[in-house]
C-alpha positions in Angstrom: 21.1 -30.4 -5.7 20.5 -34.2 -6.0 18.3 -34.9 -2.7 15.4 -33.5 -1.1 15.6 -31.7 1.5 13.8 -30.0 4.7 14.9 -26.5 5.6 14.0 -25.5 9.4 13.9 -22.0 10.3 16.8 -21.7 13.6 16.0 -18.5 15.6 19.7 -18.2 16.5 21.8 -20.3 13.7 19.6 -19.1 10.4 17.8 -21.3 8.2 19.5 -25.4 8.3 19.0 -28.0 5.8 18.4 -31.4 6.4 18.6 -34.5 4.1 14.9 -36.1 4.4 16.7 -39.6 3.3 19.3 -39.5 5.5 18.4 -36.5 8.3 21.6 -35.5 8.1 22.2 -31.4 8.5 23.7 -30.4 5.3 24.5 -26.7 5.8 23.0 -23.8 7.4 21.7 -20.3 5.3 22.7 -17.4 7.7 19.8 -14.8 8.2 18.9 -12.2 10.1 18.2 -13.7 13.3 15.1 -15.3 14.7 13.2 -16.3 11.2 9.4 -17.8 11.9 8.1 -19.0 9.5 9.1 -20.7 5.6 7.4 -21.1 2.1 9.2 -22.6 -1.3 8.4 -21.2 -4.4 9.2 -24.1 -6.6 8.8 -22.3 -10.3 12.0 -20.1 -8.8 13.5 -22.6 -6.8 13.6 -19.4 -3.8 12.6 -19.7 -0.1 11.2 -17.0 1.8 11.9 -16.7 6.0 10.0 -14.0 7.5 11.8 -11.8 10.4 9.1 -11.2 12.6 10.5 -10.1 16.0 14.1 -8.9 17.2 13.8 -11.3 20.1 10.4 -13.3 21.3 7.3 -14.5 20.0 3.8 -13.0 19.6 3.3 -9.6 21.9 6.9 -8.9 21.3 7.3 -5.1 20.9 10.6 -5.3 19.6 9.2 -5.9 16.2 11.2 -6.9 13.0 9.9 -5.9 9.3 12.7 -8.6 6.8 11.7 -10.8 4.1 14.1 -13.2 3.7 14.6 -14.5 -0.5 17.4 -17.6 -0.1 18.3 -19.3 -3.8 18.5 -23.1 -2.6 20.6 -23.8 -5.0 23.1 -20.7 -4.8 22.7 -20.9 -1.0 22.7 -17.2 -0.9 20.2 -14.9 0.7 19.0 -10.9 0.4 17.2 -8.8 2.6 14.2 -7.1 1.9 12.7 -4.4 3.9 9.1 -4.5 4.6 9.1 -1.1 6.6 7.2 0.2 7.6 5.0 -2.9 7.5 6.1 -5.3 10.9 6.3 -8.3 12.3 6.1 -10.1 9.1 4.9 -14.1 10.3 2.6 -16.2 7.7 3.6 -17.3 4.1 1.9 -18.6 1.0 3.3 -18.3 -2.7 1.1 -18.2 -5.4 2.1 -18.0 -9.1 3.9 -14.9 -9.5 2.6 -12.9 -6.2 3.9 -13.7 -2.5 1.5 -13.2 0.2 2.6 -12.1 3.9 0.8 -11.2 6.8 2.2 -8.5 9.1 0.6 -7.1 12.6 -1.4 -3.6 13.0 1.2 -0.7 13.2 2.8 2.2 11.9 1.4 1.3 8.2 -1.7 0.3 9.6 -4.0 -2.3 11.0 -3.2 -6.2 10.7 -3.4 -7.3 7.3 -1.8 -9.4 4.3 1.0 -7.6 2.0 0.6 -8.3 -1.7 4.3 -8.7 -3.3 5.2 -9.1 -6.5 7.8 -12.2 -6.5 9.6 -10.9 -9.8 10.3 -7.5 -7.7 10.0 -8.1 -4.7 7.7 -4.8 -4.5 4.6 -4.4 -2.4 2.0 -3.8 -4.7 -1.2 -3.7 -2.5 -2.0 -4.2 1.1 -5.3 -6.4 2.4 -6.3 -5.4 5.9 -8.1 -8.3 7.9 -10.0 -6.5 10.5 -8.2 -7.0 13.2 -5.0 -6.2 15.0 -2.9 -9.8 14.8 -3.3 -11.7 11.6 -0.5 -14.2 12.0 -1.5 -17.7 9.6 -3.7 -18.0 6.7 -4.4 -20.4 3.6 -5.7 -19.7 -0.1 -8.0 -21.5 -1.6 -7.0 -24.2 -4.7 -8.2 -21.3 -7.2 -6.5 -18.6 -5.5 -9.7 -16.6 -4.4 -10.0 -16.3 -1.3 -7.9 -16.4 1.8 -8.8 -17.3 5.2 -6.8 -15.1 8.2 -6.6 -16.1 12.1 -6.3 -13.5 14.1 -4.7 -14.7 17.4 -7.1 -12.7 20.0 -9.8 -11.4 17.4 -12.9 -13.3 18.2 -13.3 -14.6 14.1 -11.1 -15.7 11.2 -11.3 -13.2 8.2 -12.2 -14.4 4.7 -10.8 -12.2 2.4 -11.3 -11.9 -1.2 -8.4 -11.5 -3.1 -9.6 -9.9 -6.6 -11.6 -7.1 -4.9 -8.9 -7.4 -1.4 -11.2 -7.1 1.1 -12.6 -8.6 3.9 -15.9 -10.8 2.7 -16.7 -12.6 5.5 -16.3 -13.2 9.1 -16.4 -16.4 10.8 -16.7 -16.6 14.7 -13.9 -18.8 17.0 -12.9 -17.8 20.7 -9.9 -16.4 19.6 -7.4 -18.7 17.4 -3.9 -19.5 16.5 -2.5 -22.2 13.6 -5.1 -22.4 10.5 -5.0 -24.8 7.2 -7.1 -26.2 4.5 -7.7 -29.3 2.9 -6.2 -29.5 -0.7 -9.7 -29.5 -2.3 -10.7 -26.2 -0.4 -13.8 -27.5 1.4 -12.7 -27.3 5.0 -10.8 -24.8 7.0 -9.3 -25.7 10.4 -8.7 -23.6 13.3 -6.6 -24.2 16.7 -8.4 -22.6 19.4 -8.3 -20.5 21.4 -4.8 -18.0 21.3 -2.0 -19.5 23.6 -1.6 -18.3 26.7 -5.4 -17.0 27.0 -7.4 -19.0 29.5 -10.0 -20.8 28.0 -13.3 -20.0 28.5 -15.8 -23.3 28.5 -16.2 -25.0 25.1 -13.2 -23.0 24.1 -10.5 -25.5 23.6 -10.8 -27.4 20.2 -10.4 -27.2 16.5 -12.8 -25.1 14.5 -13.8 -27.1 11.2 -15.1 -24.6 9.3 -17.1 -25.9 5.7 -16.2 -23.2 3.7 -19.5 -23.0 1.1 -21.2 -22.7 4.3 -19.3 -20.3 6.0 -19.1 -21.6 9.1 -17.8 -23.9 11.6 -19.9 -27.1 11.5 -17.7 -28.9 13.9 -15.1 -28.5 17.2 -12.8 -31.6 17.3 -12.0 -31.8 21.1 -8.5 -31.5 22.5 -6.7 -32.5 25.3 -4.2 -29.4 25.4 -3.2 -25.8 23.8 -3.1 -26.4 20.3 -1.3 -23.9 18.2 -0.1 -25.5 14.8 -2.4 -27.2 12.0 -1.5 -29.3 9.1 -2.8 -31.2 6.5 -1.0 -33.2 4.4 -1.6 -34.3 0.8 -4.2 -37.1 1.0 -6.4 -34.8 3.4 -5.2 -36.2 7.0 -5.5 -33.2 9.4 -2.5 -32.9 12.0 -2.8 -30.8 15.2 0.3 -30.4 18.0 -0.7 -29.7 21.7 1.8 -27.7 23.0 3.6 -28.1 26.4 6.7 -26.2 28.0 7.2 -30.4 29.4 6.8 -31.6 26.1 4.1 -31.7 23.2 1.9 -34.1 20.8 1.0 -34.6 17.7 -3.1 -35.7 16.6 -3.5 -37.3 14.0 -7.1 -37.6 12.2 -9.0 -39.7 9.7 -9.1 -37.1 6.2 -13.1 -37.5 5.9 -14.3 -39.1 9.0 -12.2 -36.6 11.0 -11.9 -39.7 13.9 -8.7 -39.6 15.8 -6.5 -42.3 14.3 -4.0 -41.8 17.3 -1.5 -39.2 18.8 1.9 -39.5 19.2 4.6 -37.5 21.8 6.9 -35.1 20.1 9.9 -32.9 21.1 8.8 -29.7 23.7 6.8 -27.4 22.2 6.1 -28.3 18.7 5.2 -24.5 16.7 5.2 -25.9 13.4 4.1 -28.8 11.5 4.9 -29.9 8.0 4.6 -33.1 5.6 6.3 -35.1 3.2 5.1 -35.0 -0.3 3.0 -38.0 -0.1 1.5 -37.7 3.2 3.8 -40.5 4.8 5.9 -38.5 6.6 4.3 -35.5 9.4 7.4 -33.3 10.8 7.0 -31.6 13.9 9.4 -28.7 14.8 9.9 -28.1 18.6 10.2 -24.8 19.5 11.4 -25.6 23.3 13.8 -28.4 22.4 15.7 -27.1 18.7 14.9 -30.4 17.3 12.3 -31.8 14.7 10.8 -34.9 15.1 10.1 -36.9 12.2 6.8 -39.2 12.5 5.8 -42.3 10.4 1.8 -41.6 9.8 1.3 -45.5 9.3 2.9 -46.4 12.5 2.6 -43.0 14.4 5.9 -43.6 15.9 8.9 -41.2 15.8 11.3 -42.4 13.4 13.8 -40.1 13.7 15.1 -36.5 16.0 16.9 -33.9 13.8 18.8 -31.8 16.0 18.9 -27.9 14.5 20.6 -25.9 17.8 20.2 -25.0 21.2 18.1 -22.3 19.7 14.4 -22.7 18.9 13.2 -24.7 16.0 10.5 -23.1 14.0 9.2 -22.7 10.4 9.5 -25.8 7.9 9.6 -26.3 3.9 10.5 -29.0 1.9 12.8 -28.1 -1.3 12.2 -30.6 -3.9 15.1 -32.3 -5.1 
């Protein structure tokens, strides 16, 4: 492999890759279909695609239970079975372990699967508290994790050693979480799509995280469902529309709104280049990602993945 490149999850084609100098498609890793959501392990060189639903989003009860493992370089991919464990959705890789959060059912209430990325066995299971853990974050030492739970009135803060639940930290209800690369502050999108917000409702939760608890609600013009930050600490947030969508951008320390800038229809997941230059927004409604210059906030470029839905993003190091 001699570039870098971005691989977008395709709910109907599989998993595409896309030059990030060029934006060209370069090939596309069949999968089982609909994958969510992506995470690289670099030490490996593997990306994992969770299979979280046979068709739909969140409150699907045709649930799926497949963790994808694709080698980048081989461009093959296996299968592995999380059964009874379902609708696999959120993904962070750490060291040698590979964490994944899967929804209350047959193996029990909502929680984060443990899994060893050698064997790609379970080897211990972290409820949350609560029935729809979908995205979480570690923090830099690896000691905690923080859990948002769609409808559940609070995001879980679990610690990892002891794997349980050490703290709970009120929202509405929430959707897209992520942390700032020195662990300080947590940021939730509030509240759960398609719930009617109640009054002071509709924001992002800044949680400081020594505190535990959220010492701020940056205010929103629309449904935001995913968070980013990218490496220099500037927080984006997408406000999603079936018309369209938009991407916030926001000052790393201050947390003032540098700008916003419209995206493709219904932007589910946001990613960033390596050095923070470069925000990537995948549009669920349109199967493209738009590729945003953070200096300028203007689109630079539209990647078209299908007439599917555009979802999950990871960038694979060259």
């Amino acid at each position: 492999m001699t570039s870098e490149l971005l691989a977008v999850a395709d709910h109907r084609a599989g998993v595409g890759l896309f030059d990030t100098a060029s934006f060209e498609h370069v090939e596309t890793i069949a999968v089982p279909p609909e994958p969510h959501e992506l995470a690289f392990d670099p030490a490996r060189r593997l990306l994992y695609a969770t299979i979280t639903y046979r068709s739909g989003f969140y409150g699907s009860e045709a649930k799926a239970s497949e963790l994808v493992v694709i080698d980048v370089d081989r461009r093959s991919a296996d299968v592995v079975d999380l059964a009874p464990e379902h609708a696999p959705h959120g993904i962070v890789v750490r060291g040698d372990l590979v964490y994944v959060s899967v929804e209350a059912g047959p193996a029990g209430e909502g929680g984060l699967l443990v899994i060893d990325a050698g064997t790609r066995k379970v080897v211990d299971r972290i409820a949350t508290g609560a029935p729809g853990p979908h995205w979480f974050a570690l923090t830099p030492d690896g000691a905690k994790a923080y859990v948002s739970n769609k409808e559940a009135p609070f995001v879980s803060v679990v610690d990892l050693a002891s794997c349980e639940v050490v703290g709970r930290i009120p929202v509405p209800s929430s959707e897209g979480l992520a942390m700032t690369p020195d662990g300080r502050r947590v940021f939730v999108a509030s509240p759960m799509f398609g719930r009617e917000p109640g009054p002071g409702d509709l924001g992002i939760r800044v949680i400081d995280t020594a505190a535990g608890e959220v010492v701020q609600v940056l205010e929103v013009g629309g449904q935001v469902i995913p968070v980013h930050v990218t490496a220099d600490g500037t927080l984006l947030a997408a406000e999603v529309a079936h018309d369209g969508g938009r991407v916030n951008v926001y000052e790393p320390d201050s947390l003032a709104l540098r700008g916003s800038v419209d995206v493709g229809v219904f932007p589910l997941t946001l990613h960033s280049s390596p050095d923070g230059s470069r925000a990537y927004a995948a549009n669920g409604g349109s199967g493209t990602v738009s590729v945003v210059d953070l200096k300028t906030l203007r689109v630079t470029a539209t990647m078209n993945v299908s007439a599917g839905s555009a979802h999950g993003l990871a960038i694979i190091p060259a």
